[in-house]
N, C-alpha and C positions, 0 to 999 in steps of 0.2 A: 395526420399527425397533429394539424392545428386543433383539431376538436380534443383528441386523446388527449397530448402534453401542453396544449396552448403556445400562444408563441406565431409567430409566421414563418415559414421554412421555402428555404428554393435549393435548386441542389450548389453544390460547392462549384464555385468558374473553375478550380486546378482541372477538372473534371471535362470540361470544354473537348480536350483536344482527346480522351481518351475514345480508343479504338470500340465501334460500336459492333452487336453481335459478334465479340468473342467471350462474354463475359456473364454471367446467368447468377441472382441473389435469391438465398434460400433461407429466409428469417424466420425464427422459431413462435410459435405462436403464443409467448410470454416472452417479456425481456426483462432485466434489472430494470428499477425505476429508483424515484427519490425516495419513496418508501421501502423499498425490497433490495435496498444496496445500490449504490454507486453504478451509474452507464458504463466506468472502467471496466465492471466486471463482465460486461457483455462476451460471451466468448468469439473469436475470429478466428473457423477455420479456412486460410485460405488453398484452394485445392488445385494443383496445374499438372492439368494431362496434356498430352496431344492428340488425343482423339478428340472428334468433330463431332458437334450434333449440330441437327434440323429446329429443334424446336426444344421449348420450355419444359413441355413434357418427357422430352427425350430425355435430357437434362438431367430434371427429378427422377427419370427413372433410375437416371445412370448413379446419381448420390441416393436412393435408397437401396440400390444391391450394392453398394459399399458398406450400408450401414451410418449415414452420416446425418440421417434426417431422426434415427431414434438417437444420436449420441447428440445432437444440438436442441432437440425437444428436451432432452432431460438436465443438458448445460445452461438453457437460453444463451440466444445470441446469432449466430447465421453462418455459412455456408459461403463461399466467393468461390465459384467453380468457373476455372478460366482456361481459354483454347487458345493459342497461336494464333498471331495477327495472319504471320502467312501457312507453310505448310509446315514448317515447326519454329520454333521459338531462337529469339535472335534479340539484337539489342535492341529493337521496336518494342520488344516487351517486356523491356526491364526499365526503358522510361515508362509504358502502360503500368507497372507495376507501383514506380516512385508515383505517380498520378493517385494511385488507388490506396496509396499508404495513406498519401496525404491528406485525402480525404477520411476515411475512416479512424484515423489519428486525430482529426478536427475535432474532438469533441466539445461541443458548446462555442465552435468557429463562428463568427457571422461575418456576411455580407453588405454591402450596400449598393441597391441597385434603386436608380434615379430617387435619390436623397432618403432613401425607407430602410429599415435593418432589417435583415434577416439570418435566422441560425441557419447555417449549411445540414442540409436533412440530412446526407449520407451517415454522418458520424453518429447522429440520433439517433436513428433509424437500423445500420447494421454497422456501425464502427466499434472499438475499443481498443484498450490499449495493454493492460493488465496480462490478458488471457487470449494473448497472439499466437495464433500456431502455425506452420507451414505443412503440406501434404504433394509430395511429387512423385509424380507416376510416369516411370519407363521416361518421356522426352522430356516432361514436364519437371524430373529431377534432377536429367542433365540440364536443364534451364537454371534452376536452383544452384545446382553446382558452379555452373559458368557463369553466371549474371546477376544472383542473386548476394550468396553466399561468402564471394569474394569483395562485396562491398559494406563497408563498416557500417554506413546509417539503415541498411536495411537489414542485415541479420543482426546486429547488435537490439534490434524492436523483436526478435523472433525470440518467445519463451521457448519453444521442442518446433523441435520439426520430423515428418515420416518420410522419409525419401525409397521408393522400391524400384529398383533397377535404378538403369539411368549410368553417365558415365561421368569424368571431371577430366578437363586437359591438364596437361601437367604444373600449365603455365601460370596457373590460378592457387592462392591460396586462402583460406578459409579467416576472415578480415575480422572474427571477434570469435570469443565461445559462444556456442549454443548446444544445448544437447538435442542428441538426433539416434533413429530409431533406424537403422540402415537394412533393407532385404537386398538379397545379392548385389552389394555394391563392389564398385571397381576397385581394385587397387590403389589404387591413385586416392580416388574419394577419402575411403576407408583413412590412410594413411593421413591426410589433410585433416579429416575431423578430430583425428588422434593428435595431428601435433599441436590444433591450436585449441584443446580442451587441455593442452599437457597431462595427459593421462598415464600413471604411471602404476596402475594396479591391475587388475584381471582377475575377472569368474565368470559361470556362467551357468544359467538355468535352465535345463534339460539342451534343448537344443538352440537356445542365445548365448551368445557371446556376451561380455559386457565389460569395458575397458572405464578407467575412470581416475579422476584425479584424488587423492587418499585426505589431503588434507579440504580441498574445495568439490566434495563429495557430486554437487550439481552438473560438475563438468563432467558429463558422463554419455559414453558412447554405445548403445545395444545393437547387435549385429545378429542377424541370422541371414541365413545360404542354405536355399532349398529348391529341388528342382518343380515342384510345384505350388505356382505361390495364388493362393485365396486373397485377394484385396481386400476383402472384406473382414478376414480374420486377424490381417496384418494390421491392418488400421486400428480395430480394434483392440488388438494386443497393445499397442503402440502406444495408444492415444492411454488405455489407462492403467500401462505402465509407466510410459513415461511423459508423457506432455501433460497430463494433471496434477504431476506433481512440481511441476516449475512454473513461475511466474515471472513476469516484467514488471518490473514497478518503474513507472515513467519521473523518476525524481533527476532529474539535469538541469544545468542551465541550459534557459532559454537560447534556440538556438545553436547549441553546441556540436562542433562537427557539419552542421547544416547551413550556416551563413551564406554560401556563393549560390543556395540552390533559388531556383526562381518560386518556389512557396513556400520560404525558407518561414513566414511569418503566420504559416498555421501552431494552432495549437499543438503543443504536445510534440512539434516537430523539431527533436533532438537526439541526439544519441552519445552513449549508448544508454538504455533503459537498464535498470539493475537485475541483474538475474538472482529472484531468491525462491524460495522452496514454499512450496502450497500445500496447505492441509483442504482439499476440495470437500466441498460439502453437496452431497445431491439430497433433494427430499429433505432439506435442512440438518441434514445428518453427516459424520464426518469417519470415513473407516477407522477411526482410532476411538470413535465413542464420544464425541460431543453431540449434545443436542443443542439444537438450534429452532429457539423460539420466535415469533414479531407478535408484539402485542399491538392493536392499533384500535383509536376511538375511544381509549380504558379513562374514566374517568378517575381512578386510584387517586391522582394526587390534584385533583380540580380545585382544591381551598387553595392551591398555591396558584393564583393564578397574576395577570398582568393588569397592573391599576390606570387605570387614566392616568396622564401624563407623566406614564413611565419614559425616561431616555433608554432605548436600545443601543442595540450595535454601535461602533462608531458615531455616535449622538443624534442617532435617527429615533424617531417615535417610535417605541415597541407594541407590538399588538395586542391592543386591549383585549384581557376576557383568555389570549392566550395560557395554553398550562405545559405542561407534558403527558400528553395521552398515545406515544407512540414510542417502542424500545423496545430493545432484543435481549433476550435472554440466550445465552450459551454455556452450556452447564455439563459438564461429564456425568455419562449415562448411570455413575453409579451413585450417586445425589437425586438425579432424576427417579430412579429406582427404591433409593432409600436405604442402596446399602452401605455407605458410605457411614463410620461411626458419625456421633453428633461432633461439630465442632473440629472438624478435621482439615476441613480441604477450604484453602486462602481464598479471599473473593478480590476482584476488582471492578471500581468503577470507570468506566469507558466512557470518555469526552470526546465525539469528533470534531473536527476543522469546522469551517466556515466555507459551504461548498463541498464538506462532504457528505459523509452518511456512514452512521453506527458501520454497519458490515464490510463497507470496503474500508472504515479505518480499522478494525480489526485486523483485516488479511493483510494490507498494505505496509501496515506498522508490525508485522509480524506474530502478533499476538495470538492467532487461529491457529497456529503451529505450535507457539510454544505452550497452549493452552493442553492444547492434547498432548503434547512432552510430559511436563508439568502439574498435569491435572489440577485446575486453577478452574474457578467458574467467573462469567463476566457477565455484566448488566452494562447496559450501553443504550442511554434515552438519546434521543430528537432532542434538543433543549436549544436551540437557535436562536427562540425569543426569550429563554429564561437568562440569561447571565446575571441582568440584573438582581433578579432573585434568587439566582443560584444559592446562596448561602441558609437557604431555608429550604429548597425542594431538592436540593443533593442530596442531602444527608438523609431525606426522609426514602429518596430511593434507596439508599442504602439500606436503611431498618427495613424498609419491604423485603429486600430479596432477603435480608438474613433473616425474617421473621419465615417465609415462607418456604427458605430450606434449612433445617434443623443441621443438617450436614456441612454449613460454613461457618467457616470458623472468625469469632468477632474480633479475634485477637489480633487478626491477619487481615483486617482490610487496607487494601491500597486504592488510590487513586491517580491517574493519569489521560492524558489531553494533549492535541496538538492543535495549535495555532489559535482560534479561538477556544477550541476546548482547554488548551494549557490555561489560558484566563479562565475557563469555570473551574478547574482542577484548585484554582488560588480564590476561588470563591467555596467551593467544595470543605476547601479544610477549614479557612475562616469562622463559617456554619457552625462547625462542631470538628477543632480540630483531637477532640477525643476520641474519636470514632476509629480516626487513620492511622498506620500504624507508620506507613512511609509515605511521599507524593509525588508523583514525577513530572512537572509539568513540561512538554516541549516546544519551542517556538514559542513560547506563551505572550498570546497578542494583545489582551485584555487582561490591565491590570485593576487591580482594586486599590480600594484608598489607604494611608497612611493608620487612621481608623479601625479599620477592619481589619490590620494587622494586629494593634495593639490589643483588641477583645481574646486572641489566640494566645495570649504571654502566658497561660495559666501551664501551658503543656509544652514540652519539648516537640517537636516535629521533627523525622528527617527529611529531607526534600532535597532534588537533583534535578537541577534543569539542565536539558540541553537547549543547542542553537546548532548554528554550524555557521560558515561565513562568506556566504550568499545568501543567509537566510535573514530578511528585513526586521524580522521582530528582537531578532537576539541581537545584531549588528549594523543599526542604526534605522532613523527615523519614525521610534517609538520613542517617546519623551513622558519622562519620570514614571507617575502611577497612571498615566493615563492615555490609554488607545490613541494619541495625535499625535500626528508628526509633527517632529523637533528641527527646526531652520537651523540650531546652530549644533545641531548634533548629525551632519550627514554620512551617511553611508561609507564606512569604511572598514576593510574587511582585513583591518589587523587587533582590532580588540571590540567588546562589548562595550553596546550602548549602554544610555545613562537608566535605562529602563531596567535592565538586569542588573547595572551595578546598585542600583537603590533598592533592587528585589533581594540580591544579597544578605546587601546589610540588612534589610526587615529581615531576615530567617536567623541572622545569625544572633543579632540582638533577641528573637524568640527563644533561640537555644541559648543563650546565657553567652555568647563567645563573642571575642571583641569584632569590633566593624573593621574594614578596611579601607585603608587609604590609599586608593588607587596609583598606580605606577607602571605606566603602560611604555614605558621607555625600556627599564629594566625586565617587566614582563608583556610583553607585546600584543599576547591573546589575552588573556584574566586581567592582566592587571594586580596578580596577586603571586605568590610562591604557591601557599599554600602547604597545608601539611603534609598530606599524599597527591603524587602525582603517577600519571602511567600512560601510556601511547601504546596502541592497538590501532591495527590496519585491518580493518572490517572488508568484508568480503573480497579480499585481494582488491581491490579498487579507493577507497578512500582512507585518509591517516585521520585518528582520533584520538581526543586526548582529554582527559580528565585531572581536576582538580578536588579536593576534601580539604576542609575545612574541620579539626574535630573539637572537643568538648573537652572538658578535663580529666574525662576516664580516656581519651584516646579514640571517641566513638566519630566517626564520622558520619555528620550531624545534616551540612550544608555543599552540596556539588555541585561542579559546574562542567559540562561536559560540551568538547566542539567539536564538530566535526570539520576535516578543510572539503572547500569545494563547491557541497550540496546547497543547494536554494530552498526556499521555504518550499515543504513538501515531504508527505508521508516517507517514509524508507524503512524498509523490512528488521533494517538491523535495530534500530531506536528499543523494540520490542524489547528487542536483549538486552541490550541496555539497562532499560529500568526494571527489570527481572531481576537484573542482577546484585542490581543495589537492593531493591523494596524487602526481596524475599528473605534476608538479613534481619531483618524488622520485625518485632511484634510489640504489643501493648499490654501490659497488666492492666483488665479491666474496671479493678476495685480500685485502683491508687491511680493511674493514668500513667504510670511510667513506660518511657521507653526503655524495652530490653533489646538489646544488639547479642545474636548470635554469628559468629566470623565463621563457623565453622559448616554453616549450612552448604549442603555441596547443592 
């Protein structure tokens, strides 16, 4: 690993105590990287039978007449195929289990042993978080049922799970949703995963059952009863019916639900993970028709590159000579094709965080889903050392992709960022805020200067920032236009820092609309009334609330959106979000106006 990823690895100490030869790892011979998407994306399926094997090879024998060594080749990611400590499974293996979460949850954990650091391998190596699945067979799913299932912090990380056979005592109830794929299950079970999915509709295809909740569609229970059951077909069915289409997105505070445990202080170790919906992509392709491109090593925009004694990131020296020669294209197959009229189909530009990567901000923020809804195409560079210059090499990705598909439409470009990227989203428009027709930045961690506001006054903008309030960048210790933390502005999670409220006012003085005078007594979160207001409770789980600012047609111009709870960090729903506002938006090319259509469904 040290030569592959660099770095020095030893395995994670949680791991110390966990039970030796019950346990056998089957990692795919490609995995996500920095360049091919986020480690999150690594898929986990974990598998618990009660049958015994001898050896390694058994093992692998036993997961490819499942079928699970061609479905983790084509996912990347690995296999955790686990026996009973004794002669079946009992509470010895549901601490083994908290052991092995904790570890492969660690992603980017480190150690220190005799004064040296090191990243914990396991999470490297076959962990994730994203694209968690459970698999229990006859003993191994009454283990699931009784040990696993009824404990909040570990099914609450479970995106689907395949349970065949197996039974549940009565005494147990099922401590979070998750959806699950049930063969001859028990009464009992059956009954439990229906009450805590609150399922309240029914259908079924040929011979599946399928039980589900009408309005939170995810919560969804598939059932078949059959006296001859293939493992191999089940799994199969299972996994790409329904465990590819959910995902976990690890957005919580730190900690949460987890504080009394004893490695309460890994990474990523919190719960619950958010359960939201996957447009999966194999072969870089997506069953609803998006193509998916990486372009890498592309010299296309090398005049934009990084000058000696540029300031990067947070006031660190940026790397000389750096450009952006590495970005994803994802594009609907019918653009790709060329059948797409010209000028038809909206594009966006895609900023990731600081610590992430193009592809898992896509999926994580929603966007790969509502791309293929929507049919919308996206570009999404690597730009980590460009922020600086963001305001000259944004824009020119932009003329690329529209130069190079006839089929998007100029009128409709957006742009949108989280965390650092929300700072290049505000460098983005700056640039040439002609080009955009709406902006969304999120969390936006890196501001720009007073200056580079002022060059934008030529053109209305609309723009919608969210935060939410645990998240450091929107609510405290970002200070004015500039990446550093504020001493006399700390952390407080009843209204927006000094860094959004100064972001404000630059947008709204760009739209023509007066500034505000903060009043954080009478309004507690904005600090403002506001024109339009509105509260939405996103995915049954968190409350959100928006604020509009409009113009003197009544258009709203300038948003402010919070969410309660969440910490800085991707979340599925954000996507929809600025969907929702942007695609409202379009630009007269010849004049530069904004025109606001309300009626776009």
């Amino acid at each position: 690993m040290t030569e592959e990823l660099g770095g020095a690895y030893c395995s994670d100490p949680c791991l110390a105590e966990y039970p030796a030869g019950t346990t056998y790892i089957y990692r795919s011979s490609a995995r996500w990287s920095a360049t091919s998407a986020g480690y999150r994306k690594n898929t986990v399926l974990q598998v618990y039978t009660d049958k015994k094997f001898e050896s390694k090879d058994e093992a692998l024998s036993y997961l490819q007449s499942l079928g699970l060594i061609d479905i983790i080749e084509e996912a990347k990611g690995s296999v955790i195929l686990v026996n009973p400590i004794g002669d079946e499974f009992d509470k010895a293996d549901a601490r083994a289990y908290y052991l092995m979460q904790a570890a492969t949850c660690n992603l980017g954990g480190t150690t220190t042993v005799n004064d040296e650091t090191f990243t914990c391998a396991e999470g490297a190596y076959y962990g994730g978080t994203t694209y968690r699945y459970v698999i229990g067979i006859d003993g191994g799913a009454t283990f699931i049922n009784n040990y696993i299932a009824p404990t909040f912090d570990d099914v609450t990380r479970i995106a689907g799970m395949i349970l065949i056979g197996g039974k549940m005592d009565r005494i147990h109830d099922v401590a979070g949703i998750v959806p699950v794929y049930m063969v001859n299950p028990s009464d009992t079970a059956l009954l439990k995963y229906q009450e805590v999915n609150q399922t309240n509709r029914h259908g079924y295809v040929k011979d599946v059952e399928y039980y589900y909740n009408q309005e939170y569609p995810l919560q969804k229970i598939l059932v078949k009863n059959t006296d001859t059951v293939d493992l191999a077909a089940e799994i199969n069915y299972g996994y790409y019916n329904l465990l590819i289409k959910n995902m976990r997105v690890p957005v919580v505070l730190a900690g949460l639900h987890t504080y009394s445990q004893d490695f309460t202080d890994r990474n990523w170790n919190s719960a619950p993970y958010s359960l939201g919906e996957r447009n999966a992509f194999f072969n870089y392709r997506t069953a609803d028709g998006l193509i998916i491109e990486e372009f890498t090593g592309q010299e296309t925009f090398k005049d934009y590159c990084i000058e000696e004694g540029t300031m990067g990131l947070f006031g660190q020296p940026a790397t000389v000579g750096a450009y952006i020669d590495t970005w994803y294209e994802v594009v609907p197959e019918e653009v790709k094709d060329g059948t797409a009229p010209d000028h038809s189909v909206p594009m966006w530009l895609m900023l990731h965080g600081g610590g992430d990567d193009p592809l898992q901000f896509l999926d994580e923020m929603g966007f790969m889903t509502l791309a293929g809804e929507e049919r919308f195409a996206m570009i999404a560079p690597i730009h980590g050392d460009m922020f600086t210059v963001g305001d000259e090499v944004l824009p020119a990705v932009v003329e690329y992709f529209l130069e190079k598909y006839p089929a998007l439409d100029p009128s409709r470009v957006y742009v949108t960022g989280y965390s650092m990227g929300g700072g290049a989203t505000l460098h983005a428009i700056n640039g040439n805020a002609k080009l955009f027709a709406a902006a969304c930045p999120n969390a936006a961690a890196i501001f720009n200067t007073e200056d580079e506001v002022v060059d934008t006054d030529d053109f209305d903008l609309p723009i919608l920032f969210t935060t939410a309030t645990y998240d450091f960048c929107g609510y405290g210790g970002i200070s004015g236009h500039a990446a550093v933390p504020n001493p006399d502005d700390p952390y407080d999670p009843e209204h927006i820092n000094t860094s959004y409220q100064n972001r404000i006012n630059d947008y709204l003085t760009l739209n023509g609309i007066e500034n505000i005078v903060y009043d954080f007594e009478t309004y507690p979160m904005s600090g403002f009334r506001g024109d339009i207001y509105y509260e939405k409770f996103l995915n049954n789980e968190y409350m959100n609330r928006t604020w509009f600012l409009c113009n003197e047609d009544d258009v709203p111009m300038v948003g402010l959106n919070i969410t309660d709870y969440l910490p800085h960090g991707l979340y599925q729903e954000f996507g929809r979000i600025c969907w929702d506002y942007a695609k409202h938006f379009s630009r007269n090319l010849e004049t530069g106006e904004v025109i606001y259509n309300p009626y776009v469904a």
